[in-house]
C-alpha positions in Angstrom: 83.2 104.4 63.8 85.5 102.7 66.4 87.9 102.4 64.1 87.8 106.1 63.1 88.4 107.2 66.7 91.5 104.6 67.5 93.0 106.2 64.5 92.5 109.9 65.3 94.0 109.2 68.8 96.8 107.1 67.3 97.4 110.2 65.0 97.7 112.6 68.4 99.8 110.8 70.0 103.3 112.2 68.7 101.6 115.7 69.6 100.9 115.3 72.9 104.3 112.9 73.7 106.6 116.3 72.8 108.2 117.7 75.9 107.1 121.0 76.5 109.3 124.0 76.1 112.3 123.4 78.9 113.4 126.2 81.5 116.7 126.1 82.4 117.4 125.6 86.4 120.7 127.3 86.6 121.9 130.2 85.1 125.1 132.1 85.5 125.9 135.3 83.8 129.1 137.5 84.1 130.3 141.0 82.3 131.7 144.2 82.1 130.2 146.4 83.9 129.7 150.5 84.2 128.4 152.4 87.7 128.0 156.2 88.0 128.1 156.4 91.8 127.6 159.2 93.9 131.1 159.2 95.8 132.4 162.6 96.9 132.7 166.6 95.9 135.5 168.6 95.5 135.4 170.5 99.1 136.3 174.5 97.5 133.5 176.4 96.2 130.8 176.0 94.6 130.7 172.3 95.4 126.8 172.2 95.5 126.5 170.8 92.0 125.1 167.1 92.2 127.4 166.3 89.4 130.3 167.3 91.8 129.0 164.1 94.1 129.1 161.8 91.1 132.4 159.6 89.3 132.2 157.0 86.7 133.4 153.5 87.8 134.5 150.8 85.5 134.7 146.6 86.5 132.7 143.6 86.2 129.6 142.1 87.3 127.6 138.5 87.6 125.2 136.5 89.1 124.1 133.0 89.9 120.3 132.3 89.6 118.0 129.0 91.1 114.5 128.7 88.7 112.1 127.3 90.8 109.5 128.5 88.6 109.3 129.2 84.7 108.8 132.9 85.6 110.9 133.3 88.6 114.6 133.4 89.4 116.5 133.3 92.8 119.1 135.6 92.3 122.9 136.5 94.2 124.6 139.5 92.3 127.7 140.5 92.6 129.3 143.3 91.4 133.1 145.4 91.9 133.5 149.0 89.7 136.9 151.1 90.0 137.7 154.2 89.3 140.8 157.0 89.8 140.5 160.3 90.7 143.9 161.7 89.6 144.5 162.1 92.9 148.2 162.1 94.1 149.6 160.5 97.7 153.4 160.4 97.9 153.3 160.6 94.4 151.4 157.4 93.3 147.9 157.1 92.1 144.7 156.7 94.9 142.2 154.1 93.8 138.8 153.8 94.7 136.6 150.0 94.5 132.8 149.6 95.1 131.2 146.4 95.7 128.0 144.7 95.6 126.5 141.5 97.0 123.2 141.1 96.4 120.5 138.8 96.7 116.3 138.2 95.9 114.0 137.2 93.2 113.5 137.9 89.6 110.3 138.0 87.9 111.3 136.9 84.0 108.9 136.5 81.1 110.8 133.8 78.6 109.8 133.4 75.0 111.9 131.1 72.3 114.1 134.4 71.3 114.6 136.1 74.7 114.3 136.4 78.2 113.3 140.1 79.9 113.3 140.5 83.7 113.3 142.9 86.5 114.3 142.2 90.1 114.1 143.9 93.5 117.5 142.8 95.2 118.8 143.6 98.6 122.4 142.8 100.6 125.7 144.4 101.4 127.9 147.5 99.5 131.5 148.4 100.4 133.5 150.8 99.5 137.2 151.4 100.3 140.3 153.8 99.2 143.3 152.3 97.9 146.9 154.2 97.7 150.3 152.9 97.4 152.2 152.2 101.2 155.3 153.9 101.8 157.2 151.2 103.4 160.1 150.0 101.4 159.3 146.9 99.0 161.4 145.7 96.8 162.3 146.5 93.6 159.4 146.4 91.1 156.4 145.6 93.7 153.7 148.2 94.8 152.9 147.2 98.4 148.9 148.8 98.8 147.7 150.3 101.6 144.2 150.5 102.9 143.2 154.1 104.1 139.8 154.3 104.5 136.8 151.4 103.8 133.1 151.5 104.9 129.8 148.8 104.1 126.4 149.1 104.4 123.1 147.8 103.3 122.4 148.2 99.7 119.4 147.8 97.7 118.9 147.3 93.4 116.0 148.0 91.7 116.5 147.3 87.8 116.0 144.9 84.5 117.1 143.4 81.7 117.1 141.6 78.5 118.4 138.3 77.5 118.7 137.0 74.1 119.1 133.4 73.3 121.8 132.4 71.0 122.2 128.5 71.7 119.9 126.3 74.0 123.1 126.7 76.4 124.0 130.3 76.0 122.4 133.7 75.8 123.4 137.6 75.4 122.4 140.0 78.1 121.8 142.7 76.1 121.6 144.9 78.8 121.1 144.9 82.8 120.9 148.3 84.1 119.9 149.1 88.2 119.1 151.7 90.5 121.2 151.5 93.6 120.8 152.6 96.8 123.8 152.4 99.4 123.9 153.1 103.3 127.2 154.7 104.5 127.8 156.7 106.9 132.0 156.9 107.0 133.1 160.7 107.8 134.8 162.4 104.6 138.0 162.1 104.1 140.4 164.8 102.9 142.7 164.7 100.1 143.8 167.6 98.4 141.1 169.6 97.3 138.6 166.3 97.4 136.4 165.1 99.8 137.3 161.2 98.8 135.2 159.1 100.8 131.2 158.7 100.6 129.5 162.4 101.7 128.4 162.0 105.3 125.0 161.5 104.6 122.6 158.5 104.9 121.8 157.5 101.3 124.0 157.5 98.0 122.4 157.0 95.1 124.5 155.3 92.0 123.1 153.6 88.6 124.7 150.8 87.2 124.8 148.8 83.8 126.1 145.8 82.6 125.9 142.9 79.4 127.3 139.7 79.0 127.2 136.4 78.6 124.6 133.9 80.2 125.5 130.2 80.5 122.2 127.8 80.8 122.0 124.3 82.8 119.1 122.3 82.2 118.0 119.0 84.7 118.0 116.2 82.9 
């Protein structure tokens, strides 16, 4: 009987020696990246519509996450869309950039094929107007000009899926976010456009994004 039992633990043993599944500590992600901000309305009537207040912006995103837990993430996002309104001054394009920094957790739930998560994330937006300067350059260089800028606090609510390809790499699917920014910056006139945020205290603006995700394990 003694002998029965040595051999049914001997037998186990392989079972219980396998590492469980691993969660990766670091993981960095980074993408294209789409925003349809709430930015400013062309000031001549009727200029009530809320898709007058709204632009598409184009860039990039990323982020750099901590696991201190299988089912949480420590997250910093960042995130810069453009976007021109057609919008001449001394005959050269205006240019507008938003920006994100952003940082707090991420709840995840992993399996072997995917990751999903959601976040609540809070930090810092800017927003600024670009045009070309006037001062003489020389030949062939665009000296840029600042005109107008404003930051505030900024929140993201939002989610996402990852799906692993390799035990080092994954495809976000998607990320997409609800943002809220905080500036107050008077409107600025260009035109027929109000160009900077609308003097009011929230904006609200909806981002998405995909990409890749790049995995470190500790050894």
């Amino acid at each position: 009987m003694n002998r029965r039992i040595l051999l049914a633990l001997v037998s186990a043993l392989p079972v219980c020696a396998q590492p469980a599944e691993q969660t990766p500590v670091i993981e960095i992600f980074g993408g294209p990246s789409y925003a349809n901000v709430e930015y400013g309305a062309p000031k001549a009537p009727p200029a009530t519509s809320p898709s007058d207040r709204r632009a598409n912006f184009f860039g990039g995103q990323g982020c750099f996450s901590f696991t201190p837990h299988k089912n949480i993430r420590l997250l910093g996002d960042f995130g810069m869309q453009s976007w021109r309104p057609g919008i001449q001054w001394w005959s050269r394009d205006t240019k507008f950039r938003n920006w994100q920094f952003l940082l707090g957790p991420q709840f995840t739930k992993r399996t072997k094929k995917s990751t999903a998560f959601t976040h609540v994330l809070a930090g810092v937006g800017t927003t600024h107007l670009t045009v070309p300067s006037i001062t003489p350059v020389a030949p062939g260089e665009d000296n840029v000009s600042v005109i107008t800028n404003d930051s505030g606090f900024a929140m993201a609510f939002g989610g996402g899926l990852d799906v692993n390809v390799r035990p080092h790499f994954a495809i976000r699917v998607l990320q997409a976010d609800y943002l809220l920014t905080h500036f107050h910056r008077e409107p600025l006139l260009a035109g027929n456009y109000l160009i900077n945020p609308l003097a009011r205290s929230w904006q609200s603006h909806f981002r998405l994004g995909a990409g890749v995700v790049i995995k470190l394990y500790a050894r």
